[in-house]
LUMZA-72054 format. One line per field, with one value per residue (C-alpha): residue number from 0; residue in one letter; x, y, z. Coordinates in pm, 1 decimal. Layout:
BEGIN
num <- NUM:...
residu <- A:...
x <- X:...
y <- Y:...
z <- Z:...
***
This chain:
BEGIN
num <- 0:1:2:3:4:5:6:7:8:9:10:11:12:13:14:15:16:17:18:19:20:21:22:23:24:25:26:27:28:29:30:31:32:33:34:35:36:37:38:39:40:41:42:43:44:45:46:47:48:49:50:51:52:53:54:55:56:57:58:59:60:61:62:63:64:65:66:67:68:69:70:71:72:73:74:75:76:77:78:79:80:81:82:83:84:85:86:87:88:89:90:91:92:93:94:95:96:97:98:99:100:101:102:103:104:105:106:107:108:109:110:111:112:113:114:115:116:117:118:119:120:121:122:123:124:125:126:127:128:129:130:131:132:133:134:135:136:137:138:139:140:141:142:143:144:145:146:147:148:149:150:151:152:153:154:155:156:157:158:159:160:161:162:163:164:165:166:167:168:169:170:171:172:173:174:175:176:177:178:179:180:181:182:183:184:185:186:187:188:189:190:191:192:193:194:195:196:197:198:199:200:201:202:203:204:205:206:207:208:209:210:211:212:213:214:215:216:217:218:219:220:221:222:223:224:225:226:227:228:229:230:231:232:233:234:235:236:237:238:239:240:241:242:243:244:245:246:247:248:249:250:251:252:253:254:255:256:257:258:259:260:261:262:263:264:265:266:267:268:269:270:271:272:273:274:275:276:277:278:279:280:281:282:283:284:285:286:287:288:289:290:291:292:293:294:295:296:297:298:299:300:301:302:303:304:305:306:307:308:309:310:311:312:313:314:315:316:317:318:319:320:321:322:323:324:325:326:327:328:329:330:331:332:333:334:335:336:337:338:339:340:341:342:343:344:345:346:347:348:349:350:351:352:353:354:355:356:357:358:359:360:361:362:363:364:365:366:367:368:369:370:371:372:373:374:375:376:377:378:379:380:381:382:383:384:385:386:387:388:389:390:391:392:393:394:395:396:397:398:399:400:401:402:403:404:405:406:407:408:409:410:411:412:413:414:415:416:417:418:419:420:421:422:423:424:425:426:427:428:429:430:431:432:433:434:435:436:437:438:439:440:441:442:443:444:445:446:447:448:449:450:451:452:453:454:455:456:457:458:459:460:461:462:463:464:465:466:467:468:469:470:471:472:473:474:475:476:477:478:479:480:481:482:483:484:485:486:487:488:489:490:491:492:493:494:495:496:497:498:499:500:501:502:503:504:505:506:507
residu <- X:X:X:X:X:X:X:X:X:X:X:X:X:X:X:X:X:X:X:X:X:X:X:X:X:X:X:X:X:X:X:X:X:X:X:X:X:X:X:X:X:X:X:X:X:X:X:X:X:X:X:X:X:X:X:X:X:X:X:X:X:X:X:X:X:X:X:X:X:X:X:X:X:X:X:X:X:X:X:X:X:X:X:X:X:X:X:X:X:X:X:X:X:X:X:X:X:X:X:X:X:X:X:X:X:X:X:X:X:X:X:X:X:X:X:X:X:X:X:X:X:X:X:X:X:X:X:X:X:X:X:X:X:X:X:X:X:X:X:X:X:X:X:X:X:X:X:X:X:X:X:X:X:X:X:X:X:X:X:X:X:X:X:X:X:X:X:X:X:X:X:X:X:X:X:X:X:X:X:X:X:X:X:X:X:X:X:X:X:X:X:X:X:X:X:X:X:X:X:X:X:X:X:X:X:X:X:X:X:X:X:X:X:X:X:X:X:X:X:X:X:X:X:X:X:X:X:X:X:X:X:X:X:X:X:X:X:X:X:X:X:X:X:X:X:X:X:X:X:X:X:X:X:X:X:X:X:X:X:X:X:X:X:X:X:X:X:X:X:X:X:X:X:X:X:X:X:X:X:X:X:X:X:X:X:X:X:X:X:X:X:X:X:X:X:X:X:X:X:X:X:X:X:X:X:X:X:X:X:X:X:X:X:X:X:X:X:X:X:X:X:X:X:X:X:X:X:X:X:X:X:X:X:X:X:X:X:X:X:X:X:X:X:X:X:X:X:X:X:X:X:X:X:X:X:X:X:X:X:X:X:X:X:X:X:X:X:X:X:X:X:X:X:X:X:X:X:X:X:X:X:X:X:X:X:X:X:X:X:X:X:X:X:X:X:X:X:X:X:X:X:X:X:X:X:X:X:X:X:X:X:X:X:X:X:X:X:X:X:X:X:X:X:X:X:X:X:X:X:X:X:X:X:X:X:X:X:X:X:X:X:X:X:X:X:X:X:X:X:X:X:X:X:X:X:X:X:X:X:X:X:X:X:X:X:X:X:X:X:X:X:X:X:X:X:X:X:X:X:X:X:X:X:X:X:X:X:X:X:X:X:X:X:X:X:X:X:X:X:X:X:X:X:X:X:X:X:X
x <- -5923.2:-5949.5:-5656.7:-5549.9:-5841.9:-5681.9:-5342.8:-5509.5:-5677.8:-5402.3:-5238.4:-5461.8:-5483.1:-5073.5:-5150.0:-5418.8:-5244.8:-4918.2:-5105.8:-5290.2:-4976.5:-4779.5:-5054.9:-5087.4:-4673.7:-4714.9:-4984.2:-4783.2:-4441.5:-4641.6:-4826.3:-4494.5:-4275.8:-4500.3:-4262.3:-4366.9:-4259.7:-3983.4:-3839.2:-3937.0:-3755.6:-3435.9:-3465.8:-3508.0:-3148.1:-3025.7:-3128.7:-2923.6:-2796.6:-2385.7:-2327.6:-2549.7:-2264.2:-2212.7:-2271.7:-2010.3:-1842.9:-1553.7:-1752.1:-1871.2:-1761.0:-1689.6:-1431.3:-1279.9:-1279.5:-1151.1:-869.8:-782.1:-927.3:-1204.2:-1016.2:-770.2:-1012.1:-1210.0:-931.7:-728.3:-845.3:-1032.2:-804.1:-880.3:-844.4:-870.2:-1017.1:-1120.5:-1347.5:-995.1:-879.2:-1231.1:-1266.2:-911.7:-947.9:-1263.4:-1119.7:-789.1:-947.3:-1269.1:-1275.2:-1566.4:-1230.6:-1029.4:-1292.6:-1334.3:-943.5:-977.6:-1251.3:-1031.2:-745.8:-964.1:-1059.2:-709.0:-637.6:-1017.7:-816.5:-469.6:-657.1:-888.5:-568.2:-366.2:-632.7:-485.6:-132.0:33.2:49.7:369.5:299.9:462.2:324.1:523.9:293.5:339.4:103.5:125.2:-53.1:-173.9:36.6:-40.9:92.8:140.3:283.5:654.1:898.8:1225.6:1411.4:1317.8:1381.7:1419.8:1167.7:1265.8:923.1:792.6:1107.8:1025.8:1155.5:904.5:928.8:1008.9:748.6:743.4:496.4:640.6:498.8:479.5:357.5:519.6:493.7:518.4:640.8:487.5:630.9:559.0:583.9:319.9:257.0:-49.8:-128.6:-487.6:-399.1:-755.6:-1098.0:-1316.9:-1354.9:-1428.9:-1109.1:-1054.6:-1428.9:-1374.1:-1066.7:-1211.5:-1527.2:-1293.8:-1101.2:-1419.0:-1484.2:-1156.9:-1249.1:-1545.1:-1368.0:-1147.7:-1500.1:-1646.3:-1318.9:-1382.1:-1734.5:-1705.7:-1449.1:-1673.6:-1955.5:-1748.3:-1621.4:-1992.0:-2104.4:-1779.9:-1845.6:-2241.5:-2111.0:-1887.5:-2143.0:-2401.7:-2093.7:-2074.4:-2427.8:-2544.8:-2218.6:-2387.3:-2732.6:-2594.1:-2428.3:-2736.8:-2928.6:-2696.8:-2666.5:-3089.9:-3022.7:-2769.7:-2989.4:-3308.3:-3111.3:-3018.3:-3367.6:-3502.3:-3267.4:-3383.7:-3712.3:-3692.6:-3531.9:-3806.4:-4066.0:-3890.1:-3872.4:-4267.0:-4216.7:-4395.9:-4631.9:-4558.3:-4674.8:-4377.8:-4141.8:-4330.7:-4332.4:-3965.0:-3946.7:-4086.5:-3938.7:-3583.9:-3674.5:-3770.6:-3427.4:-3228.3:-3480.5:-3344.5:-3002.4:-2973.9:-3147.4:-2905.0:-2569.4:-2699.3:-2779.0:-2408.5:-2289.4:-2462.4:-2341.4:-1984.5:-2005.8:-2135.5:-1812.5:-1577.6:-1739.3:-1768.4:-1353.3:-1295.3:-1147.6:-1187.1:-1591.1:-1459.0:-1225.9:-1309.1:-1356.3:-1232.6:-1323.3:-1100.7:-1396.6:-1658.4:-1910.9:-1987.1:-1802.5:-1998.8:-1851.5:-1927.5:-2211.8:-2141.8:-2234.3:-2575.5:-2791.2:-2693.1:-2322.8:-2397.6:-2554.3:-2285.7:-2023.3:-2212.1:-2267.3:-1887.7:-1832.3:-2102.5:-2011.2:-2303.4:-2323.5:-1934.8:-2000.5:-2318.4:-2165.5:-1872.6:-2159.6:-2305.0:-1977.6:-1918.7:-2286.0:-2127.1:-1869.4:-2105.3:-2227.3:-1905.7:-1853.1:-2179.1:-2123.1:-1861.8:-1972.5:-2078.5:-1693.5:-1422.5:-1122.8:-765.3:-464.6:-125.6:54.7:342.3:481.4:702.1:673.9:928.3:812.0:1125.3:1151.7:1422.3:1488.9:1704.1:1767.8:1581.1:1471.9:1332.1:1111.1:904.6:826.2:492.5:333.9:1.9:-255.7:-647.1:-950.1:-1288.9:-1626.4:-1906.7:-2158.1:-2481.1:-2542.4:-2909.4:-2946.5:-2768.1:-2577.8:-2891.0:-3007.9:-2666.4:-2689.6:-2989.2:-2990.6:-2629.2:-2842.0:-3111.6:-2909.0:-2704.0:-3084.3:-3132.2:-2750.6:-2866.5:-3190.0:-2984.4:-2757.0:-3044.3:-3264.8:-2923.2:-2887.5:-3282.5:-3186.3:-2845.5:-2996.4:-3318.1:-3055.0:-2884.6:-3157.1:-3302.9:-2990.8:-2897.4:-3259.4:-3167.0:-2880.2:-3044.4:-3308.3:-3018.4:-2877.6:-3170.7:-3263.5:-2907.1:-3002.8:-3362.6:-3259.4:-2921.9:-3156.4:-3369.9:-3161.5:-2955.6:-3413.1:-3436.1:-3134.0:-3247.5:-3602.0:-3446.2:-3216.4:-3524.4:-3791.8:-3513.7:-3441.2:-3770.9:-3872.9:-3576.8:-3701.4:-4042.9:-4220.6:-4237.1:-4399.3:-4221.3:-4427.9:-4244.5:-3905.2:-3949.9:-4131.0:-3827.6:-3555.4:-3819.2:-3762.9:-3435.2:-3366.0:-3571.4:-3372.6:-3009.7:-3144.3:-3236.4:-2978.3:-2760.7:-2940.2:-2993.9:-2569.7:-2610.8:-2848.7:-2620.7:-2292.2:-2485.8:-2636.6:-2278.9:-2168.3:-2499.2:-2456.6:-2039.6:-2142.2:-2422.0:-2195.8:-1937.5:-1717.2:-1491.6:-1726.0:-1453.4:-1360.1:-1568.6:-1323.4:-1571.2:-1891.2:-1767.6:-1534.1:-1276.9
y <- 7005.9:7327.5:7428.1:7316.6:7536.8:7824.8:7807.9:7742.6:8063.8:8224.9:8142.5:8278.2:8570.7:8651.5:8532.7:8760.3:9073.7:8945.8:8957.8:9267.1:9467.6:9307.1:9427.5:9752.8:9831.9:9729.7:9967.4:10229.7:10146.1:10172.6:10510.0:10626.2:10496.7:10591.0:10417.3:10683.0:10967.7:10807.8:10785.4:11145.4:11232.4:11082.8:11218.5:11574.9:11506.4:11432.7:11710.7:11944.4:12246.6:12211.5:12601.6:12444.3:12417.8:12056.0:12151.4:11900.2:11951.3:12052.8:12427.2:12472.0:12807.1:12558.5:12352.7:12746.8:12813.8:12539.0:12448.0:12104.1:12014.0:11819.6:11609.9:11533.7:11495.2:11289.6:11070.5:11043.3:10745.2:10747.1:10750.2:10571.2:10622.0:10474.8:10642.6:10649.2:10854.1:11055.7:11115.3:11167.3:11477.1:11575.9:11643.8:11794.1:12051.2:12114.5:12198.0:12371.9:12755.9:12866.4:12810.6:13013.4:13306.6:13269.4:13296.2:13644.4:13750.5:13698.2:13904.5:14190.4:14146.8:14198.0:14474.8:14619.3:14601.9:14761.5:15048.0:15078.1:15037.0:15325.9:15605.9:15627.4:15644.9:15957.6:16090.4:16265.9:16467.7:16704.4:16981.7:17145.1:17414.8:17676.5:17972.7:18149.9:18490.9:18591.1:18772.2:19131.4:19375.6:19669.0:20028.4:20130.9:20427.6:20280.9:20589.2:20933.3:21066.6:21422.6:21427.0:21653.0:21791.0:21920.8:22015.2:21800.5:21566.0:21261.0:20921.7:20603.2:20363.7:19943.1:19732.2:19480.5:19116.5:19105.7:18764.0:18652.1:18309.9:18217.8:17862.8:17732.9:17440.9:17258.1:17009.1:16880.3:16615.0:16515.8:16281.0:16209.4:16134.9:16058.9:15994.4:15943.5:15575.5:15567.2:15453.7:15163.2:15050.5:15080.7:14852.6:14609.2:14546.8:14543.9:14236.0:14020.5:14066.0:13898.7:13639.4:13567.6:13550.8:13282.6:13110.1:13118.2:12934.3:12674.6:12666.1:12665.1:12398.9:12191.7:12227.5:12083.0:11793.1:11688.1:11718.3:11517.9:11277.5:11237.5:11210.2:10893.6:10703.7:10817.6:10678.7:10328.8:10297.8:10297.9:10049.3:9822.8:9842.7:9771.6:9476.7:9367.4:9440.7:9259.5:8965.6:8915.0:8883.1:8626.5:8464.0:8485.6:8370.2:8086.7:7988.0:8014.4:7798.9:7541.0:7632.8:7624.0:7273.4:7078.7:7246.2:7099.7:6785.2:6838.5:6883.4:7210.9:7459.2:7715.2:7932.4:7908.2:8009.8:8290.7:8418.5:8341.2:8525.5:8887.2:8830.6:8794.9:9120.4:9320.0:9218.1:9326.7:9689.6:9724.2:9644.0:9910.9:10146.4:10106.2:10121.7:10424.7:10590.8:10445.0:10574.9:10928.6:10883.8:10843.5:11155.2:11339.5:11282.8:11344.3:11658.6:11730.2:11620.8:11804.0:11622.2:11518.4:11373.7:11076.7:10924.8:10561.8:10573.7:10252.6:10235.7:10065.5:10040.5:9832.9:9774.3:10012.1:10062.0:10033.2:10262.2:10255.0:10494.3:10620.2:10987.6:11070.8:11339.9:11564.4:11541.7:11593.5:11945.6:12051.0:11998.2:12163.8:12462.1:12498.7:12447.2:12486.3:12803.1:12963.0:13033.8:13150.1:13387.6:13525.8:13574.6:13770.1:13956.5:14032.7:14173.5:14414.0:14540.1:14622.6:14758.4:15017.5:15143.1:15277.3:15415.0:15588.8:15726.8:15867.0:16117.9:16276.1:16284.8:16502.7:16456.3:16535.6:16610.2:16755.9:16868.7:17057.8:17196.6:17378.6:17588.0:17813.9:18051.7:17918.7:17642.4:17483.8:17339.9:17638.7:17535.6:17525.0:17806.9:17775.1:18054.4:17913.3:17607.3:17584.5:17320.1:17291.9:17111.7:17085.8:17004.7:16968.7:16871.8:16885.5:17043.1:16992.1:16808.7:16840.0:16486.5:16288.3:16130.3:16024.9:15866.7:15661.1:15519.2:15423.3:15298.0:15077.1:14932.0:14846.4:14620.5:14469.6:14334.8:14200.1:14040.0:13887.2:13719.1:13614.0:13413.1:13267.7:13200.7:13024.1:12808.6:12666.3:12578.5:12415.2:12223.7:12127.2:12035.1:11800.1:11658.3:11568.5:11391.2:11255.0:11014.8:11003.9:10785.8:10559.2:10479.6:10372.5:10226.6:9969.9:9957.9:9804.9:9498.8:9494.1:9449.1:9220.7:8968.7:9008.9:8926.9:8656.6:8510.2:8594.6:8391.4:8090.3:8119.0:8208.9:7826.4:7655.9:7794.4:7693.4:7350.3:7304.5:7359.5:7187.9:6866.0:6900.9:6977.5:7360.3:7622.3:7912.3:8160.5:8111.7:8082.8:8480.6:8568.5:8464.9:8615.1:8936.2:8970.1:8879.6:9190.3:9395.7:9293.3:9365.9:9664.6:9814.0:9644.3:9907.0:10177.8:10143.9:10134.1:10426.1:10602.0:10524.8:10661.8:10988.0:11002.9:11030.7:11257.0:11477.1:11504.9:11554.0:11927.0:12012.2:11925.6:12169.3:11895.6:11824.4:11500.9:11276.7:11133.6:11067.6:11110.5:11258.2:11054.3:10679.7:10496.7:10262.1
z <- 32724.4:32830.9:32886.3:32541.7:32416.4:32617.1:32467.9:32108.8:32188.9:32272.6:31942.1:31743.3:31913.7:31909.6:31514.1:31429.6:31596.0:31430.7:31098.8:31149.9:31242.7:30921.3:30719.3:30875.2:30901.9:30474.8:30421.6:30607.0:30371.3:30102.2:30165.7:30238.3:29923.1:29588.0:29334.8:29102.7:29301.8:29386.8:28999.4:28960.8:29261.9:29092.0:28769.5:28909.8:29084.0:28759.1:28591.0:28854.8:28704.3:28667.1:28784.8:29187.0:29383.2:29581.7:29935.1:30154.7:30454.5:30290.4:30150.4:30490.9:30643.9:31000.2:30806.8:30733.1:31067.0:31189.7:30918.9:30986.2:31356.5:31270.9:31036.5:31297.7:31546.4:31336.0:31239.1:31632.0:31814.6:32139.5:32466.0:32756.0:33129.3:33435.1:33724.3:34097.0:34302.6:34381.9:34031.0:33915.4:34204.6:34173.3:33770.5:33845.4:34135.9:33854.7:33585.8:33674.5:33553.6:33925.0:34121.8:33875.8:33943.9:34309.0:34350.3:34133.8:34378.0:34676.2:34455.6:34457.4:34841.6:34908.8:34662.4:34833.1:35194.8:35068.9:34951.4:35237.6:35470.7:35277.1:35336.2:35741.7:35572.9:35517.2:35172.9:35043.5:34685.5:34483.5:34176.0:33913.7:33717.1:33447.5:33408.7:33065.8:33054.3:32702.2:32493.1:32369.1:32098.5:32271.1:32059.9:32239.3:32180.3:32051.3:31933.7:31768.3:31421.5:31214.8:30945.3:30679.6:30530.1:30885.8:30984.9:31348.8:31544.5:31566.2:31799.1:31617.0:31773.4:31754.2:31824.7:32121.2:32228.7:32603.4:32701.3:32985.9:33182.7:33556.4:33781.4:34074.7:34259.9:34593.0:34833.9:35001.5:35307.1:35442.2:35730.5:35892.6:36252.3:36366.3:36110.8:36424.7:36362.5:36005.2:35875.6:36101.3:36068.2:35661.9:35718.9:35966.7:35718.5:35369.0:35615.9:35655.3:35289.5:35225.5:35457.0:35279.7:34955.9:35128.8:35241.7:34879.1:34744.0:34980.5:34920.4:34522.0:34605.9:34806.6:34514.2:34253.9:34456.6:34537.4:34141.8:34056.2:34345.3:34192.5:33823.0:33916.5:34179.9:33828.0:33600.9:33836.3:33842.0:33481.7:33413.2:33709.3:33540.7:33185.4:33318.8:33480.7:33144.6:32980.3:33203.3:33149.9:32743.1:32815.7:33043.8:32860.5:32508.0:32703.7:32762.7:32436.1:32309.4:32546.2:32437.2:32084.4:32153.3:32350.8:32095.1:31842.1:31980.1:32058.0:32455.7:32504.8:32306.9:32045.9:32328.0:32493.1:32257.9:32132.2:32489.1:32586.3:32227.8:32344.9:32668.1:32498.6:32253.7:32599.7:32768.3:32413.6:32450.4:32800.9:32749.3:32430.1:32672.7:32986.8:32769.4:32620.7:32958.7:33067.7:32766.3:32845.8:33201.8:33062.3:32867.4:33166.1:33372.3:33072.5:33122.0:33466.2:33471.0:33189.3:32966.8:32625.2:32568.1:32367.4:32620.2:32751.7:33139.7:33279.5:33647.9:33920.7:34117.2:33976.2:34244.3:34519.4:34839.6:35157.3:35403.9:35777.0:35917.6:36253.7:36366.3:36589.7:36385.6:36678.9:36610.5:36235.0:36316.1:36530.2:36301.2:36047.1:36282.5:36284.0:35938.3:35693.1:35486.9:35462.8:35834.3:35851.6:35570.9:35746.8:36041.4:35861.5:35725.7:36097.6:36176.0:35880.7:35948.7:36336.3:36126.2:35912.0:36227.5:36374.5:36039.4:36045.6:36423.5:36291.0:36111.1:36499.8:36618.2:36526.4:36239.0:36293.0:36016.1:36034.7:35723.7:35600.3:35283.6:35057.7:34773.5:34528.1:34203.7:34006.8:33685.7:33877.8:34250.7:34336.3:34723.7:35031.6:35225.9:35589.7:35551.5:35283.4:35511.8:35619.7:35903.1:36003.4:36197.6:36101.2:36300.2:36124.0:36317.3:36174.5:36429.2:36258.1:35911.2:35902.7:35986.5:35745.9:35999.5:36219.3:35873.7:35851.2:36204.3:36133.7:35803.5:35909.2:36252.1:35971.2:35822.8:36088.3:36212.3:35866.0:35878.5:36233.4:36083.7:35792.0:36025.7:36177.5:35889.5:35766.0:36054.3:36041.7:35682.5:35742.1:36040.9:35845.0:35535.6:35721.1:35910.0:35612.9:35501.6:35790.2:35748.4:35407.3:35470.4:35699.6:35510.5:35224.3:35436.4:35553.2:35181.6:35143.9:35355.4:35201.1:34828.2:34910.2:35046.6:34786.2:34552.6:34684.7:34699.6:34380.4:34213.3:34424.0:34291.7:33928.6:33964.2:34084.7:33838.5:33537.6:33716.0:33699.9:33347.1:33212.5:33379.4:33279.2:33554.8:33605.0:33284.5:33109.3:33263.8:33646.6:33464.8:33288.5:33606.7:33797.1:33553.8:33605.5:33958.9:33955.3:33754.3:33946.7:34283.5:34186.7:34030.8:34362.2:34531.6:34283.3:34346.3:34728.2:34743.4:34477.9:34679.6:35055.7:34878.4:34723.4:35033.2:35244.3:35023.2:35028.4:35406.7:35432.6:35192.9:35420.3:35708.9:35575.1:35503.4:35180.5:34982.5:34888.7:35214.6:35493.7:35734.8:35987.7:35971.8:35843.9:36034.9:35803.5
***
């Protein structure tokens, strides 16, 4: 008895909230649709000036722009694709513009080196000039005359231009045989900057690869989950049809279909919600490959793969001591900072040339002439430079320290990085195990609890308790295999290592 008062209770509980929230949804429809405002709306649209100009897609100042793209894009049907983890990082390495850039970096490294190279080159030159002095009217006695009234003889005088214009020509060559050190340091250092440009290619490289590795284990996830979403509407519409039939037939309570109801109306909630994140997930990698947003992705791969863990944590570091970018570039970095301090030393030591040239006063080559030959040979040393040099030194040993400290500070990071990782995957790993036997419980209990209820003997409640749990195991057992492959490929970048294969950690 009571427990039929219970579920009569219940009833009229689910009733009166059912009535109160039809009443108050009403009451909000009709606060929000005033039939009268509603006609004056209308005739107000009616009553549109002709001379208002219709404002479509087809005025817009885009459709101007664009001519006929949208239409055609609008119009062309969605492609489809099918992809791997390969094709998925290979499209994404192809076609991504930071490698582009990184390439024109290491362009200009080399172009940095060339030039730095050519200043301990000899340099041949040559100078054509043309001096014109300013021109001046100067009075000058051309002839002399008889002049008739005086009865004298009286000079005939012009007025003569005499601007006049010089040529100066030469040959020059000029050759620095010794820059106490500066030169070569300058070159050295401009060398490691290349390499680094190199390293950064790799290392943009490297970046990419992991996003497009996350983007597809992201993509395979969410198309997991919406299949498990899915796979609880079919299941739960299932029941309620068994429901609905036994109530008819006057087997169990209302109660039990108005549960199995809003447990079937949750499952539908959760099923539009994971398709749209698969759906967002989708768009995500169109992006991250890019390629057009709208194609269909159709994975060869639709479960995870499980690849083989075996590397100690100490083997892990090591490799990533060898390989991890970071601490390559910083040690490049250590050695340029050696290199500014030769440069700076050098300023102490003495600079050798030797030079020749030649050199004529005519517009034209008019021959060679050995005594206009000149050779010559020029020492410079700066005794005393009021300290600037001093300043240099110390300045450049300033900042190898602070290159030194880099490199360490780098390799506490890396080895922290990939010790954090490195647990990261084990614990995946063991999750793994955890939620696969937690599911393959969970279906058992899911067979039983429906068994049960069919026959009579079991309630509703344990049967959407067990379809519950059952989502909530392969759910983690999807993430856990989501988690162990991010993880892999988490550790491979710290490690240095290219995150598509894991050639170094995982055997096959």
């Amino acid at each position: 008895m009571k427990k039929m008062n219970k579920v009569i209770l219940t009833v009229s509980l689910l009733g009166a909230l059912s009535v109160s929230t039809m009443s108050e949804a009403r009451n909000q429809i009709h606060g929000m649709t005033d039939p009268e405002l509603t006609k004056k709306a209308i005739e107000a649209q009616m009553q549109k000036p002709e001379n208002v100009r219709v404002v479509n897609f087809d005025n817009m100042l885009l459709k101007e722009n664009l001519g006929d793209i949208v239409v055609e894009k609008k119009n062309s049907p969605a492609k489809s694709r099918n992809i791997d983890l390969r094709t998925v990082v290979a499209s994404a390495v192809n076609n991504n513009r930071a490698i582009r850039l990184s390439e024109l970096s290491l362009e200009d490294a080399k172009a940095t080196v060339r030039k730095t190279a050519a200043a301990k080159n000899p340099s041949f030159g040559y100078s054509w000039k043309r001096v014109d002095h300013k021109a001046q009217t100067v009075p000058t006695v051309v002839g002399y005359r008889f002049n008739e009234t005086e009865k004298t003889i009286e000079p005939v005088v012009q007025f003569i231009n005499t601007g006049t214009h010089a040529y100066t020509q030469s040959l020059s060559l000029n050759w620095p045989v010794w820059t106490g050190g500066a030169v070569e340091g300058a070159i050295d250092a401009a060398r490691y900057a290349e390499d680094i440009a190199h390293i950064n290619i790799y290392q943009t490289e490297a970046d990419i690869k992991l996003e497009a590795v996350k983007a597809y284990y992201q993509y395979l996830e969410m198309n997991n989950l919406a299949a498990i979403a899915d796979e609880a509407v079919k299941n739960l519409g299932g029941h309620m049809k068994n429901v609905q039939q036994q109530y008819n037939a006057g087997i169990v309570a209302k109660l039990d279909v108005l549960s199995s109801n809003v447990s079937l109306s949750n499952a539908k909630k959760s099923s539009i919600s994971a398709n749209n994140a698969r759906n967002l997930a989708e768009a995500n990698l169109n992006n991250v490959m890019r390629i057009p947003m709208d194609t269909k992705l159709i994975p060869l791969d639709t479960t995870f793969p499980e690849p083989g863990f075996d590397i100690t944590m100490e083997e892990a570091i090591t490799i990533g001591q060898k390989y991890r970018w970071e601490l390559i570039k910083a040690d490049y970095n250590v050695r340029i900072a050696k290199e500014q301090i030769k440069i700076a030393k050098a300023g102490y030591l003495p600079t050798v040339a030797i030079g020749g040239g030649y050199g004529w006063d005519t517009a034209g080559f008019d021959g060679f002439d050995k005594d206009k030959w000149s050779v010559y040979g020029a020492v410079n040393w700066s005794i005393w430079d009021g300290g600037a040099t001093d300043a240099k030194i110390k300045g450049a040993k300033t900042g190898l320290k602070t290159a030194e400290e880099m490199l360490l500070q780098a390799r506490e990071k890396v080895e922290l990085e990939i010790r954090q990782d490195y647990l990261s995957v084990l614990a995946a790993k063991e999750q793994i195990r955890a939620a696969e036997a937690s599911v393959e419980q969970a279906e058992e209990a899911y067979k039983i609890a429906t068994i049960r209820y069919r026959s009579g003997v079991g309630i509703n409640l344990d049967v959407l308790d067990a379809q519950l749990a059952l989502n909530r195991a392969k759910t983690n057992y999807v993430t856990a295999l989501y988690d162990y492959n991010i993880g892999l490929a988490t550790l491979e970048h710290a490690m240095g290592l290219p995150a598509v294969a894991y050639t170094e950690i995982t055997k096959k």
